[in-house]
Structures are given as structure tokens and as C-alpha cells.
Backbone bond lengths (Angstrom), bond angles and torsions (degrees), N, CA, C in turn:
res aa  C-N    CA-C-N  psi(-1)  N-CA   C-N-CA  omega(-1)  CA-C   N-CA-C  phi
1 X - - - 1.440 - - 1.530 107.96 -
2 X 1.256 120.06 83.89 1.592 111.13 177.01 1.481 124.99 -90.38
3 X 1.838 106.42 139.55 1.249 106.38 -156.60 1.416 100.05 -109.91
4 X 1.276 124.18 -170.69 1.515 106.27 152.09 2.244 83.99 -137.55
5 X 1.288 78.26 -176.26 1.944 113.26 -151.58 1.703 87.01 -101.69
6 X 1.605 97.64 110.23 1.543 92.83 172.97 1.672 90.70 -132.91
7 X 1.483 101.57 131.36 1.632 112.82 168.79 1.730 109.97 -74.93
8 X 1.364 114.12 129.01 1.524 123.22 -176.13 1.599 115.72 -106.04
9 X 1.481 117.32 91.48 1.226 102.85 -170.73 1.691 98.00 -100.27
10 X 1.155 102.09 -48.00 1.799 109.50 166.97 1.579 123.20 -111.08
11 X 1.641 100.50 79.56 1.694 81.26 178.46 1.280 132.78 -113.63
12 X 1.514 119.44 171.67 1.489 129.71 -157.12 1.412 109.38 -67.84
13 X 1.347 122.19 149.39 1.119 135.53 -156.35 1.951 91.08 -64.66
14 X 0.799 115.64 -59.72 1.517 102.16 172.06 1.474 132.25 -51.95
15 X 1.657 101.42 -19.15 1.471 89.64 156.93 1.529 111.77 -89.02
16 X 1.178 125.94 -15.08 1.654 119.58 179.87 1.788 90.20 -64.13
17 X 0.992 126.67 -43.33 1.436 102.95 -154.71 1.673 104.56 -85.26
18 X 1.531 114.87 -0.19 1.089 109.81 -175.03 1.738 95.61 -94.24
19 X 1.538 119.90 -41.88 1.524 102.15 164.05 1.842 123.45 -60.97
20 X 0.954 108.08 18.37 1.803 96.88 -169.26 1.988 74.63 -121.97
21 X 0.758 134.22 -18.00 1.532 113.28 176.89 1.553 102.54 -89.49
22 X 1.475 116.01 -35.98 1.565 107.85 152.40 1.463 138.78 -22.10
23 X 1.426 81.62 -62.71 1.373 96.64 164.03 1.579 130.83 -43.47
24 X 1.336 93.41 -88.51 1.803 110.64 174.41 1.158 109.43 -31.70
25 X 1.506 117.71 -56.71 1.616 118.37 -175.55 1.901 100.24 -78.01
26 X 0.912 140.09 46.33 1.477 124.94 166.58 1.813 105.59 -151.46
27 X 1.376 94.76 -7.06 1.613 94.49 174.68 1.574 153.74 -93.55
28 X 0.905 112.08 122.12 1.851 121.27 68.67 1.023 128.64 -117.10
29 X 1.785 114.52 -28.99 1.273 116.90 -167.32 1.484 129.20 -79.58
30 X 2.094 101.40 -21.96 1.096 93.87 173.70 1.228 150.91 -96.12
31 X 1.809 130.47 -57.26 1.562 117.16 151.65 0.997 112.53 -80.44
32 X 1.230 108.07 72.49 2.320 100.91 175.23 1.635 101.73 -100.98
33 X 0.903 135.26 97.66 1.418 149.76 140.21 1.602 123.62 -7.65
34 X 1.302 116.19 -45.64 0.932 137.12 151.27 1.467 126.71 -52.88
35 X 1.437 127.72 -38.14 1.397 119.41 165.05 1.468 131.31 -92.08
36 X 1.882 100.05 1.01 1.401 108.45 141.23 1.217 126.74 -75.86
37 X 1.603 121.30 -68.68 0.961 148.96 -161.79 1.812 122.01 -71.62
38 X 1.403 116.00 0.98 1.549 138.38 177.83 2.245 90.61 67.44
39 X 1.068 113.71 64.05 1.339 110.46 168.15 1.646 106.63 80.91
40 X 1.158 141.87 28.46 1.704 126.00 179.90 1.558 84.45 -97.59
41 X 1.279 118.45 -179.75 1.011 145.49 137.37 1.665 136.52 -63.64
42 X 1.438 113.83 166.68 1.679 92.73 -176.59 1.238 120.78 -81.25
43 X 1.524 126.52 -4.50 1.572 137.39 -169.22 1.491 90.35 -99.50
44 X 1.574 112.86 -48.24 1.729 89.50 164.09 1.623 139.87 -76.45
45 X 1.181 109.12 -1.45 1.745 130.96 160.29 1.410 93.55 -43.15
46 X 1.464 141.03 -101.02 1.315 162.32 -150.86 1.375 114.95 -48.05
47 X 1.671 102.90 105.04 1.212 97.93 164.87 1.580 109.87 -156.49
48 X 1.113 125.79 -152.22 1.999 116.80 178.63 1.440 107.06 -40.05
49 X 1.590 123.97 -48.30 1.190 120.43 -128.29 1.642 93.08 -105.78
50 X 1.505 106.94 -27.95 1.278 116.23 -166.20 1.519 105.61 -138.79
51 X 1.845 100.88 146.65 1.945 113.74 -167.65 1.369 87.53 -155.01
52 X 1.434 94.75 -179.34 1.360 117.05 -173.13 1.547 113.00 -102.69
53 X 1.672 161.35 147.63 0.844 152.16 143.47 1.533 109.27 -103.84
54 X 1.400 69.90 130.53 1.667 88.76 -162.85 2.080 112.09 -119.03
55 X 1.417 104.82 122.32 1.517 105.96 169.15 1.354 120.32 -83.42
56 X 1.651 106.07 120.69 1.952 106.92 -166.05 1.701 76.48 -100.88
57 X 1.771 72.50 159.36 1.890 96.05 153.04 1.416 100.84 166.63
58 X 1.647 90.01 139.52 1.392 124.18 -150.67 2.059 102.04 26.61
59 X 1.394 95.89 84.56 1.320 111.67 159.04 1.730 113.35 59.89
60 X 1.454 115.58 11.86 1.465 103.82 -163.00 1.594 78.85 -145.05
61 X 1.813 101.55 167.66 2.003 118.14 -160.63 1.651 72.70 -109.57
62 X 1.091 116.01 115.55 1.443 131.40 145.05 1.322 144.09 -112.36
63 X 1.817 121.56 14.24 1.404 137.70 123.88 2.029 95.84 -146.75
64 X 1.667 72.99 159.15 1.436 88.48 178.50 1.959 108.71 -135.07
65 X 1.250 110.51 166.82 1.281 131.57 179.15 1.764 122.32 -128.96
66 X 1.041 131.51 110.32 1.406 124.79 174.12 1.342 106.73 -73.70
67 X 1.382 118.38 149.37 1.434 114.30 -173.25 1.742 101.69 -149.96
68 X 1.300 106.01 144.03 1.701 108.33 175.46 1.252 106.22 -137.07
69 X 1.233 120.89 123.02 1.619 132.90 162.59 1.433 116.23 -78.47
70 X 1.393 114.72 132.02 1.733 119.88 167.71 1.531 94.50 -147.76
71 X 1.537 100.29 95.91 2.141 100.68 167.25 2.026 91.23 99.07
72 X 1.221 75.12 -126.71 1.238 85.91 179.21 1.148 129.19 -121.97
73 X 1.744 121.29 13.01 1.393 141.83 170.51 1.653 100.03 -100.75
74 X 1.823 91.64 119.17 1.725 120.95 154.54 1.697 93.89 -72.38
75 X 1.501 106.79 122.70 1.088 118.85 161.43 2.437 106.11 -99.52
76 X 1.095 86.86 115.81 1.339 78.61 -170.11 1.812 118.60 -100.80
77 X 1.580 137.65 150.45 1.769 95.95 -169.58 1.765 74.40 -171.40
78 X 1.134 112.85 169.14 1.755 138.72 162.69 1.519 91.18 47.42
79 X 1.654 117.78 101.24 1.256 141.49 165.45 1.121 123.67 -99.79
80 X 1.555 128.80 125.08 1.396 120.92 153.92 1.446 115.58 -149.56
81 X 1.594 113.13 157.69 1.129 117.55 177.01 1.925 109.39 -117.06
82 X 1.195 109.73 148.31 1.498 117.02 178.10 2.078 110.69 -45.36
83 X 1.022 89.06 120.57 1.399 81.71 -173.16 1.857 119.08 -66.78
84 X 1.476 130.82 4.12 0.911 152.95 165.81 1.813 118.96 -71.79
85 X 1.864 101.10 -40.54 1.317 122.90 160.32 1.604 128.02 -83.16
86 X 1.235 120.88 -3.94 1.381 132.41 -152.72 1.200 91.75 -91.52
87 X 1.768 113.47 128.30 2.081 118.91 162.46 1.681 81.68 89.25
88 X 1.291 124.39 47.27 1.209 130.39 158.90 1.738 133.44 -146.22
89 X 1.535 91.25 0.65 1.297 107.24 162.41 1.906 113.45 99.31
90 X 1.280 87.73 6.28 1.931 93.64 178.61 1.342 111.80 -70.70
91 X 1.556 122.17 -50.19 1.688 109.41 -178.53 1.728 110.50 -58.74
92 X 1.691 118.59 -29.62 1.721 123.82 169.69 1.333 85.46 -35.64
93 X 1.568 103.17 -75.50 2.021 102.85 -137.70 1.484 112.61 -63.20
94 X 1.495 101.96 -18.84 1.296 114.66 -152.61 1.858 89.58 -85.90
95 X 1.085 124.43 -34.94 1.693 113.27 164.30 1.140 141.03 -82.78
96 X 1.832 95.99 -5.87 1.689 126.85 -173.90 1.682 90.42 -72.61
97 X 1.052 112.17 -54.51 1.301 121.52 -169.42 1.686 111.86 -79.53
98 X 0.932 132.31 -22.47 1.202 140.90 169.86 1.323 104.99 -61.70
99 X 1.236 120.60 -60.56 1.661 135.66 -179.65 1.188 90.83 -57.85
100 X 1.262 155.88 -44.62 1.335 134.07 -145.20 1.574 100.20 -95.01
101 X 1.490 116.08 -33.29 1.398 107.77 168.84 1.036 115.26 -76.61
102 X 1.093 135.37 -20.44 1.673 131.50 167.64 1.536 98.92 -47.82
103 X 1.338 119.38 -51.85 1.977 110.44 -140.97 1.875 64.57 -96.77
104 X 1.329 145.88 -77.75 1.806 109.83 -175.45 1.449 119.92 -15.12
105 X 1.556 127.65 -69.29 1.164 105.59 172.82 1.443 151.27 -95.84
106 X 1.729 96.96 27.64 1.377 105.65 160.57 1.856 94.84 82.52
107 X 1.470 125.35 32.84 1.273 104.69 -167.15 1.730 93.04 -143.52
108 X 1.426 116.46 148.96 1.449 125.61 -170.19 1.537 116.51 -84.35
109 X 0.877 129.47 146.09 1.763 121.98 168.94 1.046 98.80 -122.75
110 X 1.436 99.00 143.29 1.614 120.05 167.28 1.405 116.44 -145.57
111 X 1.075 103.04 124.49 1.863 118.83 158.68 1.873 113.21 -92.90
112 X 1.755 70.42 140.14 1.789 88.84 169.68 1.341 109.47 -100.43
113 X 1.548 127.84 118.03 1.417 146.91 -173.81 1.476 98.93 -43.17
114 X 1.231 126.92 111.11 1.680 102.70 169.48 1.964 92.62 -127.82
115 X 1.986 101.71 4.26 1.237 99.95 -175.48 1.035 117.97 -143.87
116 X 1.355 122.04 103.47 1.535 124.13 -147.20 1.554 115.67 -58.81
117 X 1.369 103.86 -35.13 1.654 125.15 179.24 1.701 117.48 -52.54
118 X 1.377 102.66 -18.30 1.503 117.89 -177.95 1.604 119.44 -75.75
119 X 1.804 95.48 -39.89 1.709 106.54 -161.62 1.972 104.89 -59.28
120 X 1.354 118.24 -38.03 1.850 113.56 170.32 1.485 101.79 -42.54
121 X 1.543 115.71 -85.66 1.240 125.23 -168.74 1.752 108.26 -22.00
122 X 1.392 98.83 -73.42 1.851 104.56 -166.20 1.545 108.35 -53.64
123 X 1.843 103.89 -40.02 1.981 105.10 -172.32 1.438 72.53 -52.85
124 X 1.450 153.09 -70.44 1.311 116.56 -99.15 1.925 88.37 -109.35
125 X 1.232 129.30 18.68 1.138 136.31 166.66 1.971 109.63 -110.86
126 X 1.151 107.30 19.06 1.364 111.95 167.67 1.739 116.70 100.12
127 X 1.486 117.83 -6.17 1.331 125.49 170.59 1.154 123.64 -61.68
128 X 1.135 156.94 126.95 1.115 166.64 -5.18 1.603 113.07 68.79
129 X 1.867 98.21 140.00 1.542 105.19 -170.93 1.423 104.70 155.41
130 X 1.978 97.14 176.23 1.574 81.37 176.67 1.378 106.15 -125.01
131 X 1.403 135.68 -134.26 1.666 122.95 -170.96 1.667 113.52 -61.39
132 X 1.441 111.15 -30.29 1.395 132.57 -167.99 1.741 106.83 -71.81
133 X 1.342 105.85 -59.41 1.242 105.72 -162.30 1.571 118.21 -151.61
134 X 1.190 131.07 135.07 1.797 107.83 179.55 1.740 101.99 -120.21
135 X 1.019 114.07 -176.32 1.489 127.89 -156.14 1.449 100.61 -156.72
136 X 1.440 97.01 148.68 1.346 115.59 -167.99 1.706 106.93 -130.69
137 X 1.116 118.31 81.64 1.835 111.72 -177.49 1.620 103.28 -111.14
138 X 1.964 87.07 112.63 1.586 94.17 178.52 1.368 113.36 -48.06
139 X 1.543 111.61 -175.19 1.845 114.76 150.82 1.958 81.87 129.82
């Protein structure tokens, strides 16, 4: 199922409703906004510093990523994919491609562990870290 990597700083009401089924179908643990964000919502998530990355295909958000910039570290956190898309390879592409704009713009990502089940996947996409948090610096 190939997606491509679209950054969401303002999106269309059809993509809001495609992140709010994100939601429902990934919870609690997965796009909850709230266990990034200390309780906001996802319309209150968005602002300069912080957007959504979002995996399209054929015209619709079928996983997403919250993401926060400070410097030149993507802080990245609260993942989910449509549970209709899930065991098909969208959260892969959807970080394959993330990573690749990172090392374009010269900038690090890091997640804070809040899910132990995560740390295989990312080590084995190049993350690095220690119980707390791992990091990803292209080059």
C-alpha cells in the first residue's frame, strides 16, 4: 500500500475527520494527543512549532504522527494508523519517509519511549538511545 508523507499544519475538514477516526480506532495508546500534549486536543496540538505528519493514499490520512520541532530536533510521539490499514506496512513507509526528510533537512528525531513495544521496530530503522528515549541522526 504506498503512501506518500504529507506534513499537516492546516488540514481540510476531510482530513480532520480522517484523523478523528485515527483516533477512535487506535485508542488509548495510539493517536491520543493528550498523552503528548498534557490533555489538549488535536486541533489544539497545531501550531508554528508543532503539526501533524500524516500518510495519504488515494486522497485520504490513513496513519498519522505528531511531531514538535525545537532547533533542529523533530521531537516525534502519539502514533496511529487506521485500523482498516494496519499489518500493511503504512507506519514502515510512514517513518521511511520521515527519516528521509529528516537527513534532507539536516535535522534529528527523537522519541520519548512511553511504549516499550516500539524500541525493536525504531533500533531496527537506525534509532539509537537509552531506556528514556532514542534518536535518529541521519548522515
Amino acid at each position: 500500500m504506498p503512501v506518500k508523507l504529507e506534513h499537516l499544519t492546516t488540514p481540510a475538514d476531510a482530513d480532520w475527520l480522517d484523523l478523528e477516526k485515527i483516533i477512535a480506532e487506535t485508542a488509548p495508546t495510539g493517536l491520543n494527543p493528550g498523552s503528548a500534549a498534557a490533555g489538549t486536543d488535536l486541533r489544539q496540538w497545531l501550531s508554528d512549532d508543532r503539526w501533524i505528519m500524516g500518510a495519504r493514499f488515494n486522497d485520504r490520512i490513513i496513519g498519522a504522527v505528531l511531531a514538535e520541532r525545537q532547533g533542529s530536533v523533530v521531537t516525534l510521539s502519539a502514533a496511529g494508523v487506521r485500523k482498516i490499514t494496519q499489518r500493511r506496512g503504512v507506519m514502515h513507509q510512514l517513518l521511511h519517509f520521515i527519516q528521509r526528510w529528516a537527513g534532507e533537512q539536516n535535522l534529528t528525531l527523537q522519541v520519548n519511549m512511553n511504549d516499550c513495544g516500539l524500541r525493536a521496530p525504531l533500533c531496527n530503522r537506525g534509532f539509537s538511545g537509552d531506556d528514556d528515549r532514542l534518536q535518529y541522526q541521519p548522515g
